[in-house]
N, C-alpha and C positions, 0 to 999 in steps of 0.2 A: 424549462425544468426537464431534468431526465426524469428515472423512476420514481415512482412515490409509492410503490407495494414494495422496495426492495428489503427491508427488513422484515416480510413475511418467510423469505427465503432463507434455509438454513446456511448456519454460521460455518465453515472448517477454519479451525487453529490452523495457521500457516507461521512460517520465519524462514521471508524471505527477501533479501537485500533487492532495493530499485531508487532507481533515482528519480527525485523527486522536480517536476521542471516548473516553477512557477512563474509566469513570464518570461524574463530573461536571467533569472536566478534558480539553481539550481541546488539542492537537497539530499542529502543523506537520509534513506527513509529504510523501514523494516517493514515490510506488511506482515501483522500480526492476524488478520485473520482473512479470512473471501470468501464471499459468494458469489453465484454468477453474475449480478448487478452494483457489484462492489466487495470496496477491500477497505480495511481499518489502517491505517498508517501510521508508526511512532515517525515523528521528527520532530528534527530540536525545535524550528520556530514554524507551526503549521500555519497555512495563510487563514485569511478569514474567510467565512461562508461565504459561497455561491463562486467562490474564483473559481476557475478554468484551469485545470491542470493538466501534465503528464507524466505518465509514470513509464520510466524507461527501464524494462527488464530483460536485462542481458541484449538489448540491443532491440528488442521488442516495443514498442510502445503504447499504452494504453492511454485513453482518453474521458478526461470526468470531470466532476465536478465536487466541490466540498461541500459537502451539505453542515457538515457541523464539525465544533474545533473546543478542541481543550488545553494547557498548559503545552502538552508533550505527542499530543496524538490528533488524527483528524479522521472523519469518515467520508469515503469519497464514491460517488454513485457513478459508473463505468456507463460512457457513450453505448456500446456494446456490448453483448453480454460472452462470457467466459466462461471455458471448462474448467472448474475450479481442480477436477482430476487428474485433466489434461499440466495444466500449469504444477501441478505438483510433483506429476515425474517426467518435466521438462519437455513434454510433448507441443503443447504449446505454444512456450516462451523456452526460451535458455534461461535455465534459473540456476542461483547461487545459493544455496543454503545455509543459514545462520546456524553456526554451533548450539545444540541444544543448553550447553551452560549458558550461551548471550540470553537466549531467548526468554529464560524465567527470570530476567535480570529487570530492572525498570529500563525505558527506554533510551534514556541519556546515557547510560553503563551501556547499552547494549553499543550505541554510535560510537561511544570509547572506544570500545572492544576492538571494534570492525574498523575502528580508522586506526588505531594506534597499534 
């Protein structure tokens, strides 16, 4: 198991495109939100708890775990912990940012958007 205090840690709103790597299938993802021991993820088909993931941003990759999954989204607790500052104005990671119109869109419109 990784963190288990990580949702004492405060939430930032983020919308920012990453690829989602679940084994050898890979993911259209938006992280909708971070803290430093994780990040909230829209994608279309999220795996199921406890998988092993990575989230490739901009070339960056992060490493975690799902702790939990819903219809269109998943919560994932990060091997490591992250400047969630840092990753916001690309210091970081090389980040891509989701147009503020995707972002208050549901998450299935938002993967439209950004692929179509």
């Amino acid at each position: 198991m990784f963190i288990h205090r990580q949702r004492m840690e405060t939430r930032t709103v983020v919308a920012v495109k990453a690829t989602l790597r679940i084994g050898d299938r890979l993911a259209e993802a938006t992280l909708t939100n971070a803290s430093a021991r994780g990040v909230l993820a829209a994608v279309e088909a999220p795996p199921p708890r406890g998988t092993m993931v990575e989230l490739d941003i901009g070339g960056h990759v992060l490493r975690g775990q799902v702790r939990w999954r819903s219809a269109d989204r998943c919560g994932i607790a990060l091997k490591e912990q992250i400047s969630v500052a840092d990753l916001l104005e690309g210091r970081a990671v090389p980040v891509v940012f989701v147009p503020e119109r995707l972002a208050r869109r549901s998450a299935m419109d938002r993967l439209r958007g950004l692929l179509g």
